[in-house]
N, C-alpha and C positions, 0 to 999 in steps of 0.2 A: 755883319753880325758873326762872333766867332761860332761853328757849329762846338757843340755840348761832345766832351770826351767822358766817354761810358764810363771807362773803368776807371776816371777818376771822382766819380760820382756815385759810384755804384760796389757792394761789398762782393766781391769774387769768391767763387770757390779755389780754399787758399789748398798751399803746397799740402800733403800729409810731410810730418815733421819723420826726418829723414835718418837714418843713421847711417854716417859715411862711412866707408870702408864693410859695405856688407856683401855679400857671395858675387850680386851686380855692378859693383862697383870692380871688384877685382876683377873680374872674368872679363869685361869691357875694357881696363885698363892692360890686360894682358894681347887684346885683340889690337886696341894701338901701339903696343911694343914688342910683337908679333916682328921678328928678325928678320923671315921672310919676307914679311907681308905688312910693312910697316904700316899706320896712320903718323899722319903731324898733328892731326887735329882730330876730336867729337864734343861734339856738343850732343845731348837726346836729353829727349820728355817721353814719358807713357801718362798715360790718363787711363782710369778707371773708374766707371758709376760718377762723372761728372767733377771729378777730383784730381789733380795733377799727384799722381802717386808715387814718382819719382823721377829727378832731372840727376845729370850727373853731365861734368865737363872735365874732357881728359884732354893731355899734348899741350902744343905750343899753337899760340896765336902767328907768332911771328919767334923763327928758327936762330936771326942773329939784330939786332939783340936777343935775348930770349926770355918771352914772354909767355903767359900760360893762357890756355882757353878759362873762358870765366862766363857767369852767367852772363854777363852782361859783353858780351862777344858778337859781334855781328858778323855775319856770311856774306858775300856774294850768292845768291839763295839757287842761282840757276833758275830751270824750268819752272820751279815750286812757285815761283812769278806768279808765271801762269795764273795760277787759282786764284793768287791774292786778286791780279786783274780781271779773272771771271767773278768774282764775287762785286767788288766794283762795278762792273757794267750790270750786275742783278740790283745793284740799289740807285742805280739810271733808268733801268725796267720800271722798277715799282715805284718810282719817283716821276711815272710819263714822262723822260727824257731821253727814252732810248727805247725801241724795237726790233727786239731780237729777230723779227723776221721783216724788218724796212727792206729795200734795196741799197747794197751797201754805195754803189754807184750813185742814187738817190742824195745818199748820206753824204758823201764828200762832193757830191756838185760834178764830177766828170761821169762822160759813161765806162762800164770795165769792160774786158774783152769780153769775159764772161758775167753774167748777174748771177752774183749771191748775192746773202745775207751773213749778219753777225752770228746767227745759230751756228749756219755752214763754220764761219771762220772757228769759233768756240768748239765745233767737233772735228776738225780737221777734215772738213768733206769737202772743202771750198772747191779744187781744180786748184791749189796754189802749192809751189813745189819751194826750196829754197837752192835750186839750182840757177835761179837767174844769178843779176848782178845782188851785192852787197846790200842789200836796203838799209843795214846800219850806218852806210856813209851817207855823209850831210849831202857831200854832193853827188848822190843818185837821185832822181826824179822817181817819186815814186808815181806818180801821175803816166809817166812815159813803162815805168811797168805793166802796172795793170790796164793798160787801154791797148795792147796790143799783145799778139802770140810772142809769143819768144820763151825761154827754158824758165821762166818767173811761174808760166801754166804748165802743167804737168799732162797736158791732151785727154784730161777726164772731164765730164762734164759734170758742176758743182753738185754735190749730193751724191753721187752713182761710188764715189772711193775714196777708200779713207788714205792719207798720207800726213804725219806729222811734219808741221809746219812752221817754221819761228816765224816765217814773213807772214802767217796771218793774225802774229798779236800786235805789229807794226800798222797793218793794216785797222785792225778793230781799235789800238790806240786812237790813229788816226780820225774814223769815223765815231770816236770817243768826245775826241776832243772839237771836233765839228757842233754834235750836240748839244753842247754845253759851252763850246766859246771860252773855255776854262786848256790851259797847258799839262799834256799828261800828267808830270810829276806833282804839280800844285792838285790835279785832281783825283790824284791816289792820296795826296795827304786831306783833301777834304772827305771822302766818301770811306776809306778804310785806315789807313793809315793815323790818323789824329781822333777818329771818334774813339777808337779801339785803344788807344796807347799806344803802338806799335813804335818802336824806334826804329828810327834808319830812316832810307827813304834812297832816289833814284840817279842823284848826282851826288858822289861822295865829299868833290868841294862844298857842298852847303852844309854838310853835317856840323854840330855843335861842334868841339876841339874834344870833346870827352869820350863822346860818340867816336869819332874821325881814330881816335888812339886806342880804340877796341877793335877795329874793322882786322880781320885775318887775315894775312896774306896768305894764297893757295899756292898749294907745292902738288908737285911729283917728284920722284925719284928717277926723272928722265927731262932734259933739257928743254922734250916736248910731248907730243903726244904718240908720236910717232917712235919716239925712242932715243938712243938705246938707254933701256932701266936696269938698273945698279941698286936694288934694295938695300946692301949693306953701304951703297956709295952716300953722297951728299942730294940734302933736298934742294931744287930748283923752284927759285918763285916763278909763276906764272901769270900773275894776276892780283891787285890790288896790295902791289909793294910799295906802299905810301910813305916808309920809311926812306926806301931809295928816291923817292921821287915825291912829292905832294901831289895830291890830285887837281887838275887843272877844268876849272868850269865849264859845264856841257852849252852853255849860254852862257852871256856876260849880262849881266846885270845891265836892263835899261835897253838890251838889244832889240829888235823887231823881230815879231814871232807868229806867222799867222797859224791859228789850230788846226789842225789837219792837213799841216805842209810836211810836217815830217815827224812820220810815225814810229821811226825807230830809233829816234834822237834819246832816247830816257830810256832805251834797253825794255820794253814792256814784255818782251820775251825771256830775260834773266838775270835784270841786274840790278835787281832788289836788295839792298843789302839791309840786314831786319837781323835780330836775335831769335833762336830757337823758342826759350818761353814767350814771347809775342805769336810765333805760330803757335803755339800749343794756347793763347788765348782764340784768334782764331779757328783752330780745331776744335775747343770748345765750343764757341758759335754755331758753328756746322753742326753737331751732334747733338746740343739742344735746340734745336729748332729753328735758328736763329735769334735766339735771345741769350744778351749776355748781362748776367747777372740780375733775371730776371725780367729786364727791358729789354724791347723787340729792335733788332738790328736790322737783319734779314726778315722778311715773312716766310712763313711757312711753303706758301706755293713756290716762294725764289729757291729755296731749297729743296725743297724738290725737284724744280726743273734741273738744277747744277746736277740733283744725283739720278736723273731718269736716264737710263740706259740709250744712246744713239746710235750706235755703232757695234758690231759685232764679228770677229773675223770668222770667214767658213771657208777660208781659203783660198778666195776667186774675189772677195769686195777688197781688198788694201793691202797697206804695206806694213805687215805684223812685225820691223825692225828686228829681224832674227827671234820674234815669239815675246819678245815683253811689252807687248803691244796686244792684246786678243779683243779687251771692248771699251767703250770708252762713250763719256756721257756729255752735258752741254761744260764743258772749262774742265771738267773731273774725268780724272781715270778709271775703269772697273777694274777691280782685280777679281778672275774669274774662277781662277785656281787651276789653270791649267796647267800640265804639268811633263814635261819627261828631262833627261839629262843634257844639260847645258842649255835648257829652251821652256819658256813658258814666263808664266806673271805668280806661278804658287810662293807665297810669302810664309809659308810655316812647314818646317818638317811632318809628313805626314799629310800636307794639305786640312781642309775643310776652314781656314779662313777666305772670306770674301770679305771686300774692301773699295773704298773710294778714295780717292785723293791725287796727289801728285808726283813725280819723280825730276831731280835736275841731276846733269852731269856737264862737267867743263870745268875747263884747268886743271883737272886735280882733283875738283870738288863733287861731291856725292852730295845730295840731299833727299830728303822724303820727307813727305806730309801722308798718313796712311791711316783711314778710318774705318772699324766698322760698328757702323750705329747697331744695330741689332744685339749688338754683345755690350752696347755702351764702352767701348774703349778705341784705343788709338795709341798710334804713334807719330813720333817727329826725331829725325834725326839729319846731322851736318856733319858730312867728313868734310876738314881742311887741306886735305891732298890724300894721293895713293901712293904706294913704295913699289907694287909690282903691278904689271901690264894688265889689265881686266883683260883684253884680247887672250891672253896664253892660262887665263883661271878661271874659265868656268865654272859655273856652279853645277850642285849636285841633281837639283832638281826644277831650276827655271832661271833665265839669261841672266840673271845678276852674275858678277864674279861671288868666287866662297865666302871672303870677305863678308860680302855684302848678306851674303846668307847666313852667315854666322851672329851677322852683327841683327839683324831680321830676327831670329831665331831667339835670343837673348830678349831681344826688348818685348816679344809679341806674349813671351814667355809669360814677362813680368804685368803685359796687361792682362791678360786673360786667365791669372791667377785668381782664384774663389776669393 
């Protein structure tokens, strides 16, 4: 039986009708053609009082041929995964197919060197570091990871420290897809992806042709990440240049696939590719309660646990990633407001916003998903590359590069406007 897609069932709160070319549109479009400081690409949404109050899509999708960002543009979303796959396993939670505090060893059938749980994985306390081998190669054993020491465990014992981790949403994939007997990416499009609307999805060969001819290619303005960057030089694709190449199937159709053999086969740590207003439906979800469009998606208690505080840095519990890391909740980020020059998580000139949500960076690409319920509003934004080094641009007042605080600064503006 096909499951019931919400928002095609259900009356949304629509755009406010927009006028292009207003003070936010320029200041934004000046920010992508920023000489120094180039973008290829933005896509953003601001939401306020439960209303999407304005989207704007600046740059190029793709630099030759040249093509423009457009709403309907999908990202490589990064980290910002993450959330979409912690929401997922909350409607496993409240669907009794899934427990957040099982033994995750229990879950996939072997023992691990260490026992955690799925919470641990979701807050980054596990003991799991990503200094071991690759877990996104097919042919790593993830089984031969986790059952024994080696640089995959970071020498903490699970719960005692916090360390961000991609190898623990391979892992919670894994013990996802155990659960349910269902293949990660078929069971992101059953549980969020399809009820919600949501375009995109985990393997970009399956996407529609329509879909497939929107996805961005990401850039930088350096051949790699490492360098050397050329602002005024040429952008360098890095990632999902489907022009040069078509994308080639993460699985063939009709292959053998047992759930829980390989957790990092469908990227559950960032390789989401989704359009911004689909997050900005989901940010709405989150910040009503879990209801979209007046039907209940999430329950209230799932929502909460996503936003109940875990994690807190005092400076002796974890690894605060040079300060934009301070607390962090069950799949969600806090943003605490901490603050001094080039270091901290403060997302508004002058501080006093606090926030939930997520952060991606890779290839190029910058994302954010960033809420705060209390004030009823939010953000969502997608860079499609950068032009200068975030290493040599600090920010004025917490680890983003300028950039990134200017572009923060602009949109938080625009939500928290009376």
């Amino acid at each position: 039986m096909r499951r019931r897609t919400l928002v095609g069932l259900l009356t949304l709160p629509t755009v406010t009708a927009l006028a292009h070319n207003t003070p936010l549109d320029r200041a934004l479009a000046a920010l992508v053609d920023d000489p120094q400081q180039p973008l290829a690409s933005l896509s953003v949404l601001v939401r306020r009082h439960s209303r999407v109050v304005f989207e704007g899509q600046f740059g190029r999708r793709r630099i030759a041929p040249d093509l423009p960002v457009t709403r309907d543009t999908l990202f490589r979303i990064a980290s910002v995964t993450k959330l979409v796959v912690a929401v997922a396993a909350m409607r496993l939670v409240q669907g009794g197919r899934f427990d957040l505090d099982a033994d995750v060893g229990d879950l996939l059938g072997y023992p691990l060197h260490q026992p955690l749980t799925p919470r641990l994985l979701l807050c980054h306390r596990s003991g799991l570091s990503d200094g071991g081998d690759d877990f996104t190669d097919p042919r790593v054993n993830l089984r031969r990871l986790l059952g024994q020491p080696g640089p995959t465990w970071n020498g903490r014992l699970p719960g005692r420290w916090f360390e961000y981790a991609n190898i623990n949403f391979a892992v919670l994939a894994a013990a996802m897809e155990r659960a349910t007997g269902t293949r990660f990416d078929q069971l992101m499009q059953d549980e969020v992806l399809g009820p919600l609307g949501m375009q995109g999805g985990f393997d970009p060969a399956r996407l529609p042709p329509g879909q497939l001819g929107q996805v961005a290619t990401l850039y930088r303005k350096a051949p790699s990440e490492g360098g050397p960057w050329w602002p005024s030089g040429p952008w360098h694709a890095q990632a999902d240049d489907f022009y040069a190449a078509p994308p080639q199937r993460l699985l063939a159709d009709g292959a053998a696939y047992e759930p829980g053999s390989r957790g990092g086969l469908y990227g559950p740590q960032g390789r989401l590719r989704t359009r911004v207003c689909d997050l900005g439906v989901l940010m709405g979800m989150l910040m009503d309660g879990g209801r979209v469009g007046g039907e209940r998606f999430l329950s209230e208690a799932s929502v909460r646990t996503l936003m109940t505080e875990s994690w807190r840095a005092d400076g002796r519990n974890g690894d605060e990633a040079g300060g934009i890391f301070q607390a962090w909740g069950v799949g969600l980020q806090h943003f605490i407001d901490r603050s001094r020059p080039g270091w901290g998580d403060r997302l508004v000139p002058g501080g006093g916003v606090r926030a939930w949500g997520h952060l991606g960076f890779a290839y190029g690409l910058v994302s954010a998903l960033l809420m705060a319920p209390r004030r009823g509003c939010g953000i969502v934004y997608v860079v499609g590359g950068t032009g200068a080094d975030p290493a040599t641009h600090p920010g004025r007042r917490s680890s983003f590069p300028v950039w990134e605080e200017r572009l923060q600064a602009l949109l938080w503006a625009e939500a928290l406007r009376a």
